[in-house]
C-alpha angles and dihedrals in degrees: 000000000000125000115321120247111269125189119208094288094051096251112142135222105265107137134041114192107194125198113213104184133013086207118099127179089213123061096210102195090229088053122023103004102199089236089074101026097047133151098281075048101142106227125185113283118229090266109062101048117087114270113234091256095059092040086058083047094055091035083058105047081052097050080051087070104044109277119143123171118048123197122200117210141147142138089326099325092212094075084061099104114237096012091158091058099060088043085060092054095047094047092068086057104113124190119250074260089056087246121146118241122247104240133197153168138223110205146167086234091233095119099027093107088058106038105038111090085040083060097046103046087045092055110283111160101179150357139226118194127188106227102169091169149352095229124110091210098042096044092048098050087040084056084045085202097089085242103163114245097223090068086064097042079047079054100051088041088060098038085059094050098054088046127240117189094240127008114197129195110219111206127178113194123208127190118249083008118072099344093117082050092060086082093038094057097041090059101041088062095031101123092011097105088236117123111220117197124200109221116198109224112268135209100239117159129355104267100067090089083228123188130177091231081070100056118110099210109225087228085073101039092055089050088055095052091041097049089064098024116027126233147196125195119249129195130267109284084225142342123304091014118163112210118062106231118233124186139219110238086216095056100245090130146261148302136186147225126222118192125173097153104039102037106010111207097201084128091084111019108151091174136119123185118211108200114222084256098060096263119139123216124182094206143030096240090041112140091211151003156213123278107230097151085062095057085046095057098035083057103251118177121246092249093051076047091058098037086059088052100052101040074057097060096038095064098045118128105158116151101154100141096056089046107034087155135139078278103069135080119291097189104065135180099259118231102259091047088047103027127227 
């Protein structure tokens, strides 16, 4: 393999997370508040997402360039008809080593029961579930669509029976909202095997209404758990990780720590984000992207695919966590067009 892709800060193209679909059965009020995503909401017709062939083109050109590990999220990517389909044809996808890729999945858990086994047998490494409480109240009124909170624990006992190779608990904690949730969560998956991370509450997009006097700062979130349960850090699982990694003393497992706004980690960001309609973006709070669908429909060659791609890394020079100043966009991409 020749010399890997590297942007303006030297960080290089490991991960591709894909968005399959803009389109989400919940209206989380830190990601598609229903006052802006309501009922005459215009979501992206069939013809403009990427088909899955193009998605496995694009998949590839990256792969080309070193990434290894690709994510598909939304929206909630299960909606997405046929899912297990696309996971099939990027599961014959090999490295320039002859590797396999490590593929995974973000979710909102509501079809999880139903869908598991179908993901795993068709290549499914690991899957990430958003858990924002336990309870049955709060989750209800986060998801703002009244959706009861034991269906998506059905969904994470089943995907542990059909076994995935890592389950993850995705939690965003809001101040004066599921705080007192943050202690809760962490022991009810404690020994489980599965990994739950604690995600401060970001400023995507520009509808979540975000402000920084409801951020729950990990640094407090890990004193909380610690306090009961004591903890040791551990070290990042790879490079470019984003959740710092904590560790039961005990040995019941782990949880981690996410934290964009308190201890921004662009230094080593090895993530592109592919939107559900072929655009690239080279960071989550990016205010635009690169047209890739474009170059599919207009017949482009895999290697013109790759060599976009690349003139697009290259010159990436994104850094908007460690700055979030006056300075920086105001219109941003929001979560379910981007994924997460």
């Amino acid at each position: 393999m020749g010399p890997r892709l590297r942007d303006t800060r030297g960080r290089m193209l490991r991960d591709m997370r894909i968005s399959v679909t803009d389109r989400c059965n919940f209206r989380c009020v830190y990601c598609m508040p229903k006052e802006i995503f309501g009922r005459d909401y215009d979501f992206m017709p069939q013809q403009l997402l990427l088909s899955f062939e193009e998605i496995v083109r694009v998949a590839k050109a990256g792969v080309a360039h070193g990434v290894h590990k690709l994510r598909l999220t939304g929206g909630e990517p299960l909606l997405r008809r046929d899912i297990e389909t696309l996971i099939a044809m990027l599961a014959e996808l090999r490295t320039p080593e002859g590797e396999r890729l490590d593929i995974a999945l973000t979710t909102n858990g509501s079809a999880l029961a139903h869908k598991a086994q179908a993901l795993r047998d068709a290549g499914l490494n690991r899957v990430t579930v958003s858990v924002d409480s336990l309870d049955d109240a709060t989750f209800r009124a986060m998801n703002d669509i009244d959706f009861p909170l034991q269906r998506v624990l059905d969904g994470i006992r089943v995907a542990t029976e059909v076994g995935f190779d890592a389950i993850k608990i995705n939690t965003v904690v809001k101040r004066g909202v599921n705080e007192d949730d943050v202690l809760p969560i962490a022991e009810h998956f404690r020994g489980t095997g599965a990994t739950v991370r604690f995600i401060e509450f970001m400023d995507v997009g520009t509808t979540n209404g975000w402000n920084l006097d409801q951020v729950v700062p990990s640094a407090e979130i890990i004193e909380r758990i610690g306090a009961v349960h004591p903890l040791e850090p551990l070290r990042p699982a790879y490079p470019g990780e984003t959740a710092t990694r904590w560790r039961y003393l005990d040995g019941s497992g782990e949880i981690g720590a996410i934290s964009s706004v308190t201890a921004p980690f662009c230094g080593n960001c090895t993530r592109a984000r592919i939107s559900a309609d072929g655009k690239l973006f080279t960071c989550l709070f990016a205010s635009h992207g690169h047209d890739l669908r474009a170059l599919l429909r207009g017949g482009c060659t895999d290697a013109e695919l790759e060599g976009a791609i690349a003139g697009i890394w290259e010159t990436r020079d994104d850094r908007y966590s460690e700055l979030r100043s006056a300075d920086t966009p105001t219109e941003r991409i929001e979560m379910s067009y981007i994924g997460g």
